[in-house]
Each structure stands twice: as structure tokens, then as C-alpha cells.
C-alpha positions as CSV (number, residue, x, y, z in Angstrom):
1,X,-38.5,8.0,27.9
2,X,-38.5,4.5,28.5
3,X,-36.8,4.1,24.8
4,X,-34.3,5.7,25.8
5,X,-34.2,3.8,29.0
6,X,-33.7,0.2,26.8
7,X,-31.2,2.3,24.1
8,X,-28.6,3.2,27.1
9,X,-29.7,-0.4,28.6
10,X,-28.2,-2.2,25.4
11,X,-25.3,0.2,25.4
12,X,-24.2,-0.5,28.2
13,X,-24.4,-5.1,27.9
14,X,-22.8,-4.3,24.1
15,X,-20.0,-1.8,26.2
16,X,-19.5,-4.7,28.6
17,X,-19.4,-7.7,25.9
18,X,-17.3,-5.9,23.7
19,X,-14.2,-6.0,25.9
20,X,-11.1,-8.3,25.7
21,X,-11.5,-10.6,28.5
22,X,-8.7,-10.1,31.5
23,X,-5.5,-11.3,31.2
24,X,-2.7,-10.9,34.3
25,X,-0.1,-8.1,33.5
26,X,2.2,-10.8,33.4
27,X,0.5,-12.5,30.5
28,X,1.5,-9.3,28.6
29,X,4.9,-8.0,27.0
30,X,6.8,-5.7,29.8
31,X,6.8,-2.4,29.1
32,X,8.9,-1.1,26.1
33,X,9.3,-4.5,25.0
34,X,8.6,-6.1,21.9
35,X,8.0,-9.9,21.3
36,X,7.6,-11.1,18.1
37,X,5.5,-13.4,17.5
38,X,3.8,-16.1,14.4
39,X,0.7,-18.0,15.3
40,X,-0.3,-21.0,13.3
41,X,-3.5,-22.5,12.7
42,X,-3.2,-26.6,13.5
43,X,-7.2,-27.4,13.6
44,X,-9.5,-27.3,10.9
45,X,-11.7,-24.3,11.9
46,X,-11.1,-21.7,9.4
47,X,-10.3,-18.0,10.8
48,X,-8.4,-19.4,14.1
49,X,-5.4,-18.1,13.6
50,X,-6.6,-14.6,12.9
51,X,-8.9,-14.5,16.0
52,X,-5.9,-15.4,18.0
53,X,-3.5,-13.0,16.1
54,X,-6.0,-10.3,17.0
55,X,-6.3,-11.3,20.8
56,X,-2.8,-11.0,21.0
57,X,-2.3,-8.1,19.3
58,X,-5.2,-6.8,21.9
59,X,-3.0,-7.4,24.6
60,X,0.5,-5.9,23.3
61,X,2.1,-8.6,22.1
62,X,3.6,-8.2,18.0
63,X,2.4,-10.5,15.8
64,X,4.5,-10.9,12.7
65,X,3.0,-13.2,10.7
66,X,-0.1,-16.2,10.9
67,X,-1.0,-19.2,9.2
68,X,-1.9,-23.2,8.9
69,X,-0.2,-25.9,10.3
70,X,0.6,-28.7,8.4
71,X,-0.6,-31.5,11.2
72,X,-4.0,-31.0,13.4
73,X,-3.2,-30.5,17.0
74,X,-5.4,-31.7,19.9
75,X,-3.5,-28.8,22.1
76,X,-2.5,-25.4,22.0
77,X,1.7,-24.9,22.0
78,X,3.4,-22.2,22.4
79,X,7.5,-22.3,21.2
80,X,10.3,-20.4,22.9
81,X,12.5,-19.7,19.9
82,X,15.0,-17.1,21.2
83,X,16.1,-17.9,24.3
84,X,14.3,-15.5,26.0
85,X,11.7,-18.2,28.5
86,X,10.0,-15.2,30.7
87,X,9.1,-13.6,27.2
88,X,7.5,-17.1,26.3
89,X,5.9,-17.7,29.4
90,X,3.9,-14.5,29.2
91,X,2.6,-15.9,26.0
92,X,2.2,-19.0,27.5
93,X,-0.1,-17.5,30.2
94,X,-2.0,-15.4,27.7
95,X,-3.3,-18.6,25.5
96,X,-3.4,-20.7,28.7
97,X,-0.6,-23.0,26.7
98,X,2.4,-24.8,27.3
99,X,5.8,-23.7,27.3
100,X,8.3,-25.5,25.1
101,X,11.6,-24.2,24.5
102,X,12.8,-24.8,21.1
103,X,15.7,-22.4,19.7
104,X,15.6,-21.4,15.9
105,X,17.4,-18.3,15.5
106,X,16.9,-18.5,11.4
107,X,13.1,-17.3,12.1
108,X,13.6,-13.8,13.8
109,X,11.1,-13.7,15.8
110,X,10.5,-14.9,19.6
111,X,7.6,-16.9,20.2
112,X,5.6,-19.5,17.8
113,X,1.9,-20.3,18.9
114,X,0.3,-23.6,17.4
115,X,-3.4,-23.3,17.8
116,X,-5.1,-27.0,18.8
117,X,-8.6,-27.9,19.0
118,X,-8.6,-26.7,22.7
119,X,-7.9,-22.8,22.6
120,X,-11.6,-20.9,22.0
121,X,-11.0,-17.4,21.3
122,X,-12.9,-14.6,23.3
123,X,-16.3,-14.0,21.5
124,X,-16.7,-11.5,19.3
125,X,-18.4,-8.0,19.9
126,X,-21.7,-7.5,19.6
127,X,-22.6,-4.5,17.1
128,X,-26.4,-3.7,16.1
């Protein structure tokens, strides 16, 4: 009896640890929308971009591609490249980043995140 007790005890912390943290709804795409965005790795700790390509992803947004940043950044950035600043915003507000608009229409996509030393992804789920 009391086994079962501390099984349904630890189910229930890893049930409650294993959930994205909150994010507003509008720090997610609107409905039937779909922003495209690249995230880019600019500190040296390997696996950021993914953990942030996955948060994202968690929370609607479509994440086309990832990788490293040439230069390390002390701050998290997030790019408006298609004109569209609410769409950026909610991105913005997701990574608690910055909002810069800077139009390139040759990379067809909507949003650029630049990871710096200052954005710590959501900690992992705990699975025994």
C-alpha cells in the first residue's frame, strides 16, 4: 500500500516537471498561422539551438531550420525578416528577446532567433 502511495507520489512531481513552462497566448502563432522560423546558436554551449528549436516547436511556432552563429552573443535576438512585426513580437515574447526588424526576403522564412549567453531553456523532463 504505501508503495503505491510513493509510485503515484512521483508520478505525479515527474507529470508536473515534465510540462513546458507557460507562455501568454500571445507569445504563440495565431491560430491557422504559420511562422517560419531559423534559430541560431551564438554561445558556446553545445545543444542550445536544438533545446530552443524544440521549445518553440512546443508552443506552435515552425521551425525550419537551426544552427551556429558565427560571433558569440551576450543577448538573445530575435529578427523580423518579413515584414510581418506582430508575428515577430510573439516570438519575441516567447524567448523573452528583443525585437529587431531586419527585412531579407531572400531567406523565406519570418523570424531569425540568435541564442546569447542569457536565454536558459526550460529544464528537461524527468524520466526514471
Amino acid at each position: 500500500m504505501l508503495a503505491a502511495v510513493g509510485w503515484f507520489g512521483i508520478r505525479a512531481l515527474n507529470t508536473q516537471s515534465s510540462r513546458a513552462p507557460y507562455i501568454p497566448d500571445d507569445a504563440k502563432p495565431p491560430e491557422g498561422v504559420r511562422i517560419k522560423v531559423e534559430v541560431f546558436n551564438g554561445t558556446k554551449i553545445k545543444g542550445l539551438a536544438r533545446r530552443a528549436t524544440l521549445f518553440l516547436r512546443d508552443h506552435g511556432f515552425d521551425v525550419v531550420g537551426s544552427g551556429t552563429n558565427t560571433e558569440q552573443r551576450a543577448a538573445t535576438v530575435v529578427y523580423d525578416r518579413s515584414g510581418h512585426p506582430d508575428w515577430a513580437a510573439r516570438v519575441g515574447r516567447a524567448m523573452d528577446a528583443p525585437v529587431v526588424t531586419q527585412r531579407d526576403s531572400s531567406r523565406y522564412l519570418d523570424v531569425t532567433v540568435v541564442l546569447g549567453a542569457n536565454w536558459r531553456p526550460p529544464p528537461l523532463p524527468f524520466h526514471p
